[in-house]
Backbone as CSV, one residue per row, in Angstrom:
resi,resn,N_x,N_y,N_z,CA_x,CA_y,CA_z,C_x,C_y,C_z
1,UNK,50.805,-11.771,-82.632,49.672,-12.644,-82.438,49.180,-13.060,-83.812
2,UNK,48.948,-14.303,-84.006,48.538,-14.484,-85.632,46.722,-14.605,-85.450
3,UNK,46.696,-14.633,-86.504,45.276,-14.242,-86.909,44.196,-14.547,-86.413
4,UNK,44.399,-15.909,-86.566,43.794,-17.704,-85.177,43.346,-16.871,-83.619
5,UNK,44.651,-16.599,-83.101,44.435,-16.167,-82.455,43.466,-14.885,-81.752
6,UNK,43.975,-14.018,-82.663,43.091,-12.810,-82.554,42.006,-12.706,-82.907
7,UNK,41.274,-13.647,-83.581,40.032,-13.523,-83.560,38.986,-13.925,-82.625
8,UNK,39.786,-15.441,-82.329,39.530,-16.500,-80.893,39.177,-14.926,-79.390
9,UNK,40.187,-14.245,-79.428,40.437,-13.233,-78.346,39.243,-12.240,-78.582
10,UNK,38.708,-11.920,-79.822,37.958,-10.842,-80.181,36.404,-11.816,-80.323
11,UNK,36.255,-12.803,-80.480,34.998,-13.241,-80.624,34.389,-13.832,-79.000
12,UNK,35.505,-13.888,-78.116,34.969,-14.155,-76.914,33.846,-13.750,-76.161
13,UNK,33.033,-14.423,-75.353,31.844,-13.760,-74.518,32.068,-12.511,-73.770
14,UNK,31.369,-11.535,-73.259,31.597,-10.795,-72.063,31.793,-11.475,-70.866
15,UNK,30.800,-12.214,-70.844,31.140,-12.938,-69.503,32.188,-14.058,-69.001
16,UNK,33.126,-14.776,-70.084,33.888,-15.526,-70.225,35.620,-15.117,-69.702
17,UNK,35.554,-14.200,-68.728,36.837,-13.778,-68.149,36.575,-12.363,-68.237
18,UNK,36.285,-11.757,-68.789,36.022,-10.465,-68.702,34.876,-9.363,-68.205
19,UNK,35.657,-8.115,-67.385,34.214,-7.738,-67.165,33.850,-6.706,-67.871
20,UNK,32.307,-6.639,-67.895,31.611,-5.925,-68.361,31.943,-4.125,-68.191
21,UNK,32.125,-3.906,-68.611,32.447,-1.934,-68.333,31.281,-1.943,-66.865
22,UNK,30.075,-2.120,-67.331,29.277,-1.278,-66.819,29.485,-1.869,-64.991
23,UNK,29.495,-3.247,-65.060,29.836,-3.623,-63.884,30.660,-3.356,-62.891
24,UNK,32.005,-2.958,-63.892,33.090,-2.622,-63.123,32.527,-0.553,-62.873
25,UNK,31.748,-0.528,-63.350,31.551,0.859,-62.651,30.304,1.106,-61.376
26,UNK,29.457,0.316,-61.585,28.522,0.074,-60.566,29.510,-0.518,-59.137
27,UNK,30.339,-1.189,-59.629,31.204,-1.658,-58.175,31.903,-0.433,-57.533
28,UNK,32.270,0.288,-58.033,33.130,1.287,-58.218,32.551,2.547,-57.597
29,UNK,31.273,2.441,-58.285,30.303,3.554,-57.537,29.735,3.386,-56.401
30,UNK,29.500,1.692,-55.714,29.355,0.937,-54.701,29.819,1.685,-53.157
31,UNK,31.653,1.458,-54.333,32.782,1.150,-52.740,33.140,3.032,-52.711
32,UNK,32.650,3.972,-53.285,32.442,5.082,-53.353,31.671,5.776,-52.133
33,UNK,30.503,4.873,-52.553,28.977,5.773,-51.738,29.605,5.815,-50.566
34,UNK,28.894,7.277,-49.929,29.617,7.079,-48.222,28.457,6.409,-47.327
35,UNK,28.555,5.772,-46.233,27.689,5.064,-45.554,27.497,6.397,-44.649
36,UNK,26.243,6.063,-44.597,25.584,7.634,-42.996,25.925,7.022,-41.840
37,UNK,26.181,8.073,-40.805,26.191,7.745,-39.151,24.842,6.577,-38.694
38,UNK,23.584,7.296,-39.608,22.484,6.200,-38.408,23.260,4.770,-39.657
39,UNK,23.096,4.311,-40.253,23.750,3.284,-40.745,25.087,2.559,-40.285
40,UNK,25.761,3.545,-39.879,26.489,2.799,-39.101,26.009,2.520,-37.689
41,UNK,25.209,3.234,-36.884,24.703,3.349,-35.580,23.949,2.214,-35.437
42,UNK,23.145,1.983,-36.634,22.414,0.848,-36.755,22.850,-0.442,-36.620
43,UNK,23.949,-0.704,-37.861,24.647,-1.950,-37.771,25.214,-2.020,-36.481
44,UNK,26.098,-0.736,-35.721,26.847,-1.274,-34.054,25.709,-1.988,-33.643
45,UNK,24.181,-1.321,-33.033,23.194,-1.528,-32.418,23.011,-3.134,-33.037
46,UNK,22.834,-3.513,-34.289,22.698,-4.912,-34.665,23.700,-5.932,-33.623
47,UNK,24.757,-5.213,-34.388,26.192,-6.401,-33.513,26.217,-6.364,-32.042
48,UNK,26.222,-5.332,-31.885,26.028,-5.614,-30.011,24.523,-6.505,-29.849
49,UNK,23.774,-6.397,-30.562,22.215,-7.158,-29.805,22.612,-8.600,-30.277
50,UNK,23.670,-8.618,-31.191,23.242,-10.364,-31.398,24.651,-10.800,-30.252
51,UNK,25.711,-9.530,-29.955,26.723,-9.856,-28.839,26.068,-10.456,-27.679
52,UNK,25.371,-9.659,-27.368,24.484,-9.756,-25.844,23.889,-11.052,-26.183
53,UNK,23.246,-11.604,-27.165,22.346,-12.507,-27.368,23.256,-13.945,-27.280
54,UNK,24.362,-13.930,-27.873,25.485,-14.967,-27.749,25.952,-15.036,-26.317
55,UNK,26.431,-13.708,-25.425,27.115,-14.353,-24.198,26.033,-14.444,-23.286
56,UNK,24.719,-14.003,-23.526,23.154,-14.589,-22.648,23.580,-15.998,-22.997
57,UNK,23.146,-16.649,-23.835,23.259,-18.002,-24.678,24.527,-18.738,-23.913
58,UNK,25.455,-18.157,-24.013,27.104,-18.840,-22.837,26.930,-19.406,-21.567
59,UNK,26.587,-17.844,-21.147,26.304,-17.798,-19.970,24.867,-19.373,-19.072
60,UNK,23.875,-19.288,-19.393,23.030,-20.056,-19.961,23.776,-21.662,-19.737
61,UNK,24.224,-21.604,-21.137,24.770,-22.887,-21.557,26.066,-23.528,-20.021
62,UNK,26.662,-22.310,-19.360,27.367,-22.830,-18.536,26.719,-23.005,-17.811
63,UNK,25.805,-21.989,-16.845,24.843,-22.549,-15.658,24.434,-24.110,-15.757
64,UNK,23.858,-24.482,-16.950,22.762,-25.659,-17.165,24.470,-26.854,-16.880
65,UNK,25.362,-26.801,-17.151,26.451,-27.244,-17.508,26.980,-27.784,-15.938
66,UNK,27.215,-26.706,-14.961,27.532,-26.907,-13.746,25.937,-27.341,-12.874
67,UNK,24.804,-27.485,-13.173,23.849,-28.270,-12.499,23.768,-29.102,-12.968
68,UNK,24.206,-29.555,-14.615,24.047,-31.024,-14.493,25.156,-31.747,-13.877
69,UNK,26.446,-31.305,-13.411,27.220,-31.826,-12.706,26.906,-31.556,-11.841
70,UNK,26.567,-30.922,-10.767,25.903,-30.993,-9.390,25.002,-32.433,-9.417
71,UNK,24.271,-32.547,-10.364,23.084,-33.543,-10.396,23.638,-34.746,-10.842
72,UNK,24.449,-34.950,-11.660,25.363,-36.229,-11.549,26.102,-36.894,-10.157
73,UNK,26.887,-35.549,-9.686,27.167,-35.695,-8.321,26.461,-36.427,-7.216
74,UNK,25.200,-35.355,-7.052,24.157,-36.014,-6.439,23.559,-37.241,-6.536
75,UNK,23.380,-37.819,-8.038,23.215,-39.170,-8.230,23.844,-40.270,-7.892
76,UNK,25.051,-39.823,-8.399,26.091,-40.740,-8.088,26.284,-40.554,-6.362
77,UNK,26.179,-40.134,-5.738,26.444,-40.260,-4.215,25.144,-40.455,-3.451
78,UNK,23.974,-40.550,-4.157,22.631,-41.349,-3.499,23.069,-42.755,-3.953
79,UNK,23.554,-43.204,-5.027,23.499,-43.893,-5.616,24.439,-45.257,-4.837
80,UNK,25.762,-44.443,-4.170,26.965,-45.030,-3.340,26.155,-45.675,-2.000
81,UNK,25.103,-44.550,-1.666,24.419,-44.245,-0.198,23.628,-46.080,-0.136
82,UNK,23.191,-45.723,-1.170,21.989,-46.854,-1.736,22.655,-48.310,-1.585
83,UNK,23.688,-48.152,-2.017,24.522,-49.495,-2.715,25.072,-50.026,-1.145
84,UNK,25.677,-48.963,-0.320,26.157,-49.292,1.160,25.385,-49.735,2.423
85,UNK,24.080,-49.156,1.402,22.754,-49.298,2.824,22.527,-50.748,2.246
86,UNK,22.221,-51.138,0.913,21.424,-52.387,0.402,22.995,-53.905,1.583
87,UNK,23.945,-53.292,0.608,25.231,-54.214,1.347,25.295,-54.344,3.117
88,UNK,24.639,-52.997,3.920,25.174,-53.410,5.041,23.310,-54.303,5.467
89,UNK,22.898,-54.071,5.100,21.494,-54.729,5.752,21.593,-55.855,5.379
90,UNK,22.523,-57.169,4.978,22.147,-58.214,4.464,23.268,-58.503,6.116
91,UNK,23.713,-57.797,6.493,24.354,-58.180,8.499,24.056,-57.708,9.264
92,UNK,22.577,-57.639,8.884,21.892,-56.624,10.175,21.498,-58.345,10.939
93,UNK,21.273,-59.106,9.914,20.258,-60.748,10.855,21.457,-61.348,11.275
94,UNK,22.794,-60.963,10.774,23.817,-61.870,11.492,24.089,-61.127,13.102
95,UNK,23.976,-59.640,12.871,24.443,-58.803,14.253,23.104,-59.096,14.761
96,UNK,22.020,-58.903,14.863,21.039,-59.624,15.926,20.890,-61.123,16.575
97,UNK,21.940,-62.190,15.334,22.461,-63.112,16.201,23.290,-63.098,16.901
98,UNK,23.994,-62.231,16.747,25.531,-61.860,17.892,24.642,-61.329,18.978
99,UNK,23.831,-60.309,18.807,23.236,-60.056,20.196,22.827,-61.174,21.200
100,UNK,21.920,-61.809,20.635,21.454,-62.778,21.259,22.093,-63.958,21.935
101,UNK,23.350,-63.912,20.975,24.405,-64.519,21.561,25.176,-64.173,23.088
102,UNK,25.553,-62.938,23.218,26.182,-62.492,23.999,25.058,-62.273,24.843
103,UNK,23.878,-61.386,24.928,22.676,-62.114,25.933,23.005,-63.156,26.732
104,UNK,23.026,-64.395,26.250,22.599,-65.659,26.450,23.896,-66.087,26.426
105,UNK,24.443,-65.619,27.447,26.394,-66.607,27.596,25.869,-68.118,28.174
106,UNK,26.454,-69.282,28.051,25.994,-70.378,28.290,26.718,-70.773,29.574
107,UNK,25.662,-71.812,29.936,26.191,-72.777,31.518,27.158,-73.348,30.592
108,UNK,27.837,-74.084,31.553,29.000,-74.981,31.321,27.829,-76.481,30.341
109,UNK,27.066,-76.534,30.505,26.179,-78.366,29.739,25.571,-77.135,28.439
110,UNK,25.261,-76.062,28.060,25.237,-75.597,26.719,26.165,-74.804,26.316
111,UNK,27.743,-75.351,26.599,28.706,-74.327,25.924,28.962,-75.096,24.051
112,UNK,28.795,-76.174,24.162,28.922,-76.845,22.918,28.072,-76.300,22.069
113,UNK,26.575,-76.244,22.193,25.472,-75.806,21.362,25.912,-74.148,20.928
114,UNK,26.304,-73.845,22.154,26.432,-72.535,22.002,27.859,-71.878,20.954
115,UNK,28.789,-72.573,21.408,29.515,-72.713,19.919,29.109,-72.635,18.881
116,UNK,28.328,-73.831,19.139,27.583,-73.940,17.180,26.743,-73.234,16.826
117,UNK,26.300,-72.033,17.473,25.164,-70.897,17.283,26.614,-70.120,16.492
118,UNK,27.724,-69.673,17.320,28.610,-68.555,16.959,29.185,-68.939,15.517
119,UNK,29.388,-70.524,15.341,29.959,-70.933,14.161,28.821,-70.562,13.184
120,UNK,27.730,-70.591,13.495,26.673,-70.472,12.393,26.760,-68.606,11.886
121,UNK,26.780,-67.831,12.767,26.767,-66.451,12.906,27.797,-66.404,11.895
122,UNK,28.765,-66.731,12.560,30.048,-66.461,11.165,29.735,-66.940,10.229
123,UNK,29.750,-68.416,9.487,29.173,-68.867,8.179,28.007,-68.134,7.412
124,UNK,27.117,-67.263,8.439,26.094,-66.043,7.837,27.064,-64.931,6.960
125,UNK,28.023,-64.430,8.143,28.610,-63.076,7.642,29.238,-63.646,6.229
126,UNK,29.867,-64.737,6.143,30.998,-65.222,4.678,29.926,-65.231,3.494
127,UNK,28.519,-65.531,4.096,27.711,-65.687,3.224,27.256,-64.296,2.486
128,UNK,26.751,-63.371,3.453,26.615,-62.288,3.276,27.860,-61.520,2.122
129,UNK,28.829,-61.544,2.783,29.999,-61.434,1.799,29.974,-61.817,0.658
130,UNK,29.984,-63.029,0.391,29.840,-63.972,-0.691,28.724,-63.154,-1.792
131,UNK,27.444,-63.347,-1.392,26.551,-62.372,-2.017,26.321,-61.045,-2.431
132,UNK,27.665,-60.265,-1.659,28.316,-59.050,-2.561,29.364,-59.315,-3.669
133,UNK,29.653,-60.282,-3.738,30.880,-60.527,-4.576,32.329,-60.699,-4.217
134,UNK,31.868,-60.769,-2.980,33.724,-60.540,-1.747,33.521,-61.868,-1.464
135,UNK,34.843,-62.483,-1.609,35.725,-63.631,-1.379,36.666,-63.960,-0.470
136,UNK,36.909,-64.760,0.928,38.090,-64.687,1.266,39.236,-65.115,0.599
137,UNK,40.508,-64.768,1.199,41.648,-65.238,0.413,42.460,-65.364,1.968
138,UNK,42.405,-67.071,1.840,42.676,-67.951,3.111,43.518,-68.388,2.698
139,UNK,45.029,-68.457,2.345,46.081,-69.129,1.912,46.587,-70.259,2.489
140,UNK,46.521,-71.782,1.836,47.139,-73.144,3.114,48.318,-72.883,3.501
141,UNK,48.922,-73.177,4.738,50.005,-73.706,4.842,50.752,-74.163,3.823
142,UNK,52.106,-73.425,3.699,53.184,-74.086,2.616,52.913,-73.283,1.356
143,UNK,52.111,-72.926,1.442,51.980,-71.755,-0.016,52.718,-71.038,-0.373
144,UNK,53.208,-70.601,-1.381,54.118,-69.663,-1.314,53.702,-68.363,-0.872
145,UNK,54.612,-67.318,-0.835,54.281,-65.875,-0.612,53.912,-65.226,-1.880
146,UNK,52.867,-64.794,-1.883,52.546,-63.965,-3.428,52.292,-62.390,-2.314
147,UNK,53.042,-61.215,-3.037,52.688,-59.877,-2.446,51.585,-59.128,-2.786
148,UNK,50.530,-59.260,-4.077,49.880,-59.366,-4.270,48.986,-59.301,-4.056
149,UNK,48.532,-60.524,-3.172,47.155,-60.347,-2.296,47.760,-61.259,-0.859
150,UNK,48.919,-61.245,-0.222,49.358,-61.762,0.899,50.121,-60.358,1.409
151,UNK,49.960,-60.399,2.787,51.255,-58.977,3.590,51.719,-59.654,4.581
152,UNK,52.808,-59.565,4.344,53.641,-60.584,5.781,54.183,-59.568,6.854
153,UNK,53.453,-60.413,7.844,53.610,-59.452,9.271,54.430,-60.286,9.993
154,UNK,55.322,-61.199,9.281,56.337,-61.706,10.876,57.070,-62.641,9.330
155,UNK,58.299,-62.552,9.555,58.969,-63.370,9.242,60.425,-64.318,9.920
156,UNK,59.656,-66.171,10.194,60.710,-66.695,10.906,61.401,-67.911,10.769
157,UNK,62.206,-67.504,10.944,63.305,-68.795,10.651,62.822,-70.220,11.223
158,UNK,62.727,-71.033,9.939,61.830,-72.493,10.013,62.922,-73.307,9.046
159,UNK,63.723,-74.258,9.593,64.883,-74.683,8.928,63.808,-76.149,7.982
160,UNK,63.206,-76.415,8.467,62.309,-77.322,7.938,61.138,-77.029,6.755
161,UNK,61.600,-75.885,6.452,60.327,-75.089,5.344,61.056,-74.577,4.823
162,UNK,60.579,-74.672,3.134,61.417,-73.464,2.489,61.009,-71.681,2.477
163,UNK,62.349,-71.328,1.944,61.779,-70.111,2.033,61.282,-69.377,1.185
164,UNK,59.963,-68.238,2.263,58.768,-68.056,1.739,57.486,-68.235,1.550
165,UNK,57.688,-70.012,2.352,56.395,-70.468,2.741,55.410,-69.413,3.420
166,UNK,54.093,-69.827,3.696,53.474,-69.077,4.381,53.103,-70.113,5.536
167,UNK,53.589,-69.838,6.649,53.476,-70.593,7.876,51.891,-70.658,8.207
168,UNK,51.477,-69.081,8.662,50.458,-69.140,9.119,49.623,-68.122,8.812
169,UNK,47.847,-67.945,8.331,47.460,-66.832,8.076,47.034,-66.304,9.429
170,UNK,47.575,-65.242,9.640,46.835,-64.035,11.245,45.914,-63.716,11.178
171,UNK,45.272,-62.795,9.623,43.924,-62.269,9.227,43.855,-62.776,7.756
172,UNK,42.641,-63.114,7.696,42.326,-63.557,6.136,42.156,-62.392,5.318
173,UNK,42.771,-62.577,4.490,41.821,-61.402,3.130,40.848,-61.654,2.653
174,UNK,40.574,-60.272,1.847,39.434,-60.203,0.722,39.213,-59.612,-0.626
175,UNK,38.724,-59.995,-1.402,39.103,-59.668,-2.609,37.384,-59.918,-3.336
176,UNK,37.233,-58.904,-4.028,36.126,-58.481,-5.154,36.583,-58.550,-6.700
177,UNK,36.618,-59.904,-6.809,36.766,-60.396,-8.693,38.190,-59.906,-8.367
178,UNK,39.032,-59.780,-9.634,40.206,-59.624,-9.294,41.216,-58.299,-8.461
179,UNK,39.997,-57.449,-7.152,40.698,-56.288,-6.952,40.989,-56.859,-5.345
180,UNK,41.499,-56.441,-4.979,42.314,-57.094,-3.495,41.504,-55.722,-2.414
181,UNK,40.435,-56.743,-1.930,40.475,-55.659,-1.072,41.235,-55.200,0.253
182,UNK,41.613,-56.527,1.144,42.327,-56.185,1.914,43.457,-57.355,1.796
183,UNK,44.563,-57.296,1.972,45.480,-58.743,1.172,45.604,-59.479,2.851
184,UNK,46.003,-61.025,2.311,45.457,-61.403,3.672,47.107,-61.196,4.871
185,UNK,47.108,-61.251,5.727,48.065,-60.973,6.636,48.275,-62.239,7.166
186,UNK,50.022,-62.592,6.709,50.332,-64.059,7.174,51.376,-63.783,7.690
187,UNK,51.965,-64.849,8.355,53.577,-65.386,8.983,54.488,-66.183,7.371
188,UNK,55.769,-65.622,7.739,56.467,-66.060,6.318,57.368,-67.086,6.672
189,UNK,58.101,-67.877,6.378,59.070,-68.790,6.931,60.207,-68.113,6.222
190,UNK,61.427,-67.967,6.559,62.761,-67.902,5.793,63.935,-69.150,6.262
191,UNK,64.768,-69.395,5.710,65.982,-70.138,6.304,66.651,-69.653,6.738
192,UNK,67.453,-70.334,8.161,68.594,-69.323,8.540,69.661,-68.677,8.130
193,UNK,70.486,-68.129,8.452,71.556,-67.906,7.718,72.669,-68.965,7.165
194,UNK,72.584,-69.520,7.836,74.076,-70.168,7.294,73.948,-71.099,6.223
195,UNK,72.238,-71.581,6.225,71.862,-72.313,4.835,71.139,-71.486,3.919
196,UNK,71.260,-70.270,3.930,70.897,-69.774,2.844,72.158,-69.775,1.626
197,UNK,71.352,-70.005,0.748,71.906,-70.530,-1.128,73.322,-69.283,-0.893
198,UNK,74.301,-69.629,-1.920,75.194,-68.823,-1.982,75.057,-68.217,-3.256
199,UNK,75.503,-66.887,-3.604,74.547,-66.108,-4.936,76.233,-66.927,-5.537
């Protein structure tokens, strides 16, 4: 070691990497001392009270956890209750015109008027509909088949139509913005065999 050096090494702090004697014996005498029984009895007694105090606290935290899902539950299914009662009461004034209707079957000199009571009853219910957000889906004649929001319940040979048309709708659908609620149920046209395309 040259000289530079060794002095650099010898003029250093105590505290600058090195320890102090006395420190390293106070530690020493530290990890020595023996700990007593109530000292240890004590600290268990600590750790178990803050144990108990944590799975109280769990325990706790789950209860509150499964009633607020009960209470979401509950909300949400007053909430369905609410939404089905508000939707069906806007055809409670169309079904008291159906009553009154069927009441009151007509003579043969008010079967016309009486028509136009039933046509009105219906134009209520589309309305009613309408004002939930439900749409029919009435497909014209000649339309194509989309599967989609069409279900074909008969398909028949119409040499005069192409195939796929939709001949005729049976039941109309319905649909809420773009979700299909019930797709409408039509007649399909196909060609017969012998003019169908050759692959």
């Amino acid at each position: 070691m040259t000289d530079k050096k060794k002095n650099a090494h010898e003029e250093q702090p105590a505290g600058a990497g090195a320890v102090p004697p006395e420190t390293e014996q106070g530690a020493a005498a530290e990890s020595e001392a023996p700990i007593s029984a109530d000292e240890l009895r004590a600290e268990l007694e600590k750790t178990r009270a803050q144990a108990d105090e944590y799975l109280d606290g769990w325990k706790r935290a789950q209860a509150d956890l499964i009633n607020y899902r009960k209470r979401v539950e509950r909300d949400a299914a007053d909430t369905l209750r609410s939404a089905a009662g508000q939707a069906a009461a806007r055809f409670f004034p169309m079904l008291d015109d159906f009553e009154r209707a069927v009441k009151e079957l007509p003579s043969s000199q008010n079967l016309g008027q009486w028509a136009s009571g039933i046509d009105l009853i219906y134009r209520k219910g589309i309305a009613a509909l309408e004002a939930e957000g439900i749409t029919p889906i009435d497909p014209p004649q000649g339309e194509p088949f989309d599967p989609n929001v069409h279900e074909a319940v008969a398909r028949e040979i119409c040499p005069d139509r192409q195939d796929g048309e939709i001949i005729e709708v049976v039941h109309r659908g319905y649909r809420m913005g773009d979700r299909v609620l019930r797709p409408a149920k039509v007649r399909v046209a196909c060609r017969p065999a012998d003019s169908a395309p050759q692959p």
